[in-house]
N, C-alpha and C positions, 0 to 999 in steps of 0.2 A: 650140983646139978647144972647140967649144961641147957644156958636159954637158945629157945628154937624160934630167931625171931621170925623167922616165914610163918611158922603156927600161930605165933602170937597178931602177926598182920589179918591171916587168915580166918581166928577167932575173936577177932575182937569184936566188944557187941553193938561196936558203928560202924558206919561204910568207910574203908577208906579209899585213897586213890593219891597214886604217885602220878604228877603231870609234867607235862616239857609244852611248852609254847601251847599251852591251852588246850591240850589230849590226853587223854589216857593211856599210860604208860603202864599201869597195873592197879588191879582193883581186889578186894576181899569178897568173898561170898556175898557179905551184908549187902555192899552195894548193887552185885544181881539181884536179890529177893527184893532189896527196897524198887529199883527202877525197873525191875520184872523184865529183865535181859540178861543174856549169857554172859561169859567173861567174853567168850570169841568176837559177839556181838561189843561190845565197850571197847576193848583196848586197840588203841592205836585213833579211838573214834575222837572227834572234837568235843569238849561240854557241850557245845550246843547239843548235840541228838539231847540232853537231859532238860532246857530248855522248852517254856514253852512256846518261845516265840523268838525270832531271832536278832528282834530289835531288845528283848530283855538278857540276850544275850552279849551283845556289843554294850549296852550302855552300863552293862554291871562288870563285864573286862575295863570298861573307862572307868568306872568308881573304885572299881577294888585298887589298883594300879598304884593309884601316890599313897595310896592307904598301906600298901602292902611295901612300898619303898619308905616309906615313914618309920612304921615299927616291925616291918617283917612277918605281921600276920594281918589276920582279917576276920570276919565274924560275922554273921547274919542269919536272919531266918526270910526265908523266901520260899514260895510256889514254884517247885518242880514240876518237871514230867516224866510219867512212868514210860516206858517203852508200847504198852498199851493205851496212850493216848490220859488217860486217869491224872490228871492234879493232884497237888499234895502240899501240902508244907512242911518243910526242910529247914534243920536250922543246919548252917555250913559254917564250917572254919575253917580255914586254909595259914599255911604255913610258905611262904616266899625262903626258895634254898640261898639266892642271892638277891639280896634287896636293892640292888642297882638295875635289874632286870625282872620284876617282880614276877611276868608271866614265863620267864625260863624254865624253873621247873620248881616245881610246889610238892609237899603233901597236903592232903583237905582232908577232914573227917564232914561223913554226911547221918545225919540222925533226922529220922522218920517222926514230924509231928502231928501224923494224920489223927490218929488214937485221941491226942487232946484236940487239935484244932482241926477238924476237917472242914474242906472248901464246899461251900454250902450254894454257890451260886455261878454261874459261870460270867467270868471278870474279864476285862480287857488288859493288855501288858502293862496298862499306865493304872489300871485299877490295880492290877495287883502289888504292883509299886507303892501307892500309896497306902496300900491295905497295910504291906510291911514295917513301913514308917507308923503309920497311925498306933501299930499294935507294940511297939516301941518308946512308944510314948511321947513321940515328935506332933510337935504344933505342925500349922500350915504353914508357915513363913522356913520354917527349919527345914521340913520337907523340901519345898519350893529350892532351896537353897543345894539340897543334894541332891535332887531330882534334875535341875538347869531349869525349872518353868514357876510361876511367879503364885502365889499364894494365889491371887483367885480362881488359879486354873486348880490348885490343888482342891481349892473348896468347891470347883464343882465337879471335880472327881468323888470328893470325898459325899456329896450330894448324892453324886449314881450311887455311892456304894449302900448310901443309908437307905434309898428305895429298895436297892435291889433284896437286901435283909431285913428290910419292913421296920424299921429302926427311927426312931425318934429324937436320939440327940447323937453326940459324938460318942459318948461313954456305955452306951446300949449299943451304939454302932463295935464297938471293941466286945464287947462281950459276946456279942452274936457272932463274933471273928473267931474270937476265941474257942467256938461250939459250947459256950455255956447258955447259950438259951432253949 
């Protein structure tokens, strides 16, 4: 049997996406249903439109960067945007084709974590920054450190985030991240 890897890009049960300098060069179904945009709509477009902010877009092309020149991949789970405006969280992995140029041209697979964790509050770019870290299992000082801003800025983001989820320590603060409360 002859493999049909178009079919196989096409069905696969995550999003993927072939990129060059930070755009969409090609996507899978998945990726339309997840970001609720056409193919016509995506390819050729920047990540940003997927973004929900454009400074969380610039500061996470600066962190993925030596990461993806180091070992030639990447990995995270972060707050997307649907094309409808709607949050989400996303765990992303991306693949560096040459790790001397990490943002050249990539594959990334994008998997939909709305179902477990839905966004229950509406967060700022540096809230949802540290929301990621936090659910990751990073301290404030570790945060502070990949973030570029100093633990006590983290602990009073990490403050809004406990009011804004009615949260009373840091590990209640995760769980209610998590949508298990």
């Amino acid at each position: 049997m002859e493999l049909d890897y178009r079919l196989a890009f096409e069905m696969a049960p995550v999003g993927l996406v072939v990129s060059r300098d930070r755009h969409m060069v090609d996507c899978n179904q998945r990726v339309c249903e997840m970001f609720c945009a056409s193919r016509e709509l995506l390819i050729g477009q920047s990540f940003l439109l997927l973004y929900p902010s454009l400074e969380e877009y610039e500061r996470q092309g600066q962190r993925m960067a030596p990461i993806l020149n180091a070992k030639g991949f990447y990995s995270d789970n972060r707050i997307m945007k649907r094309a409808n405006g709607e949050t989400f969280w996303c765990h992303v992995t991306g693949r560096a084709l040459e790790r001397s140029n990490p943002h050249a041209s990539g594959i990334w697979s994008f998997e939909d974590l709305s179902q477990q964790r839905p966004v229950k509050a509406d967060l700022t770019s540096r809230e949802r920054e540290v929301a990621a870290r936090l659910l990751d299992g990073m301290t404030s000082k570790e945060i502070g450190r990949v973030l570029g801003i100093s633990h006590r800025t983290v602990e009073i983001y990490r403050a809004r985030l406990m009011r804004k989820y009615g949260a009373s320590t840091t590990a209640d603060l995760v769980h209610k991240l998590v949508g298990a409360s």
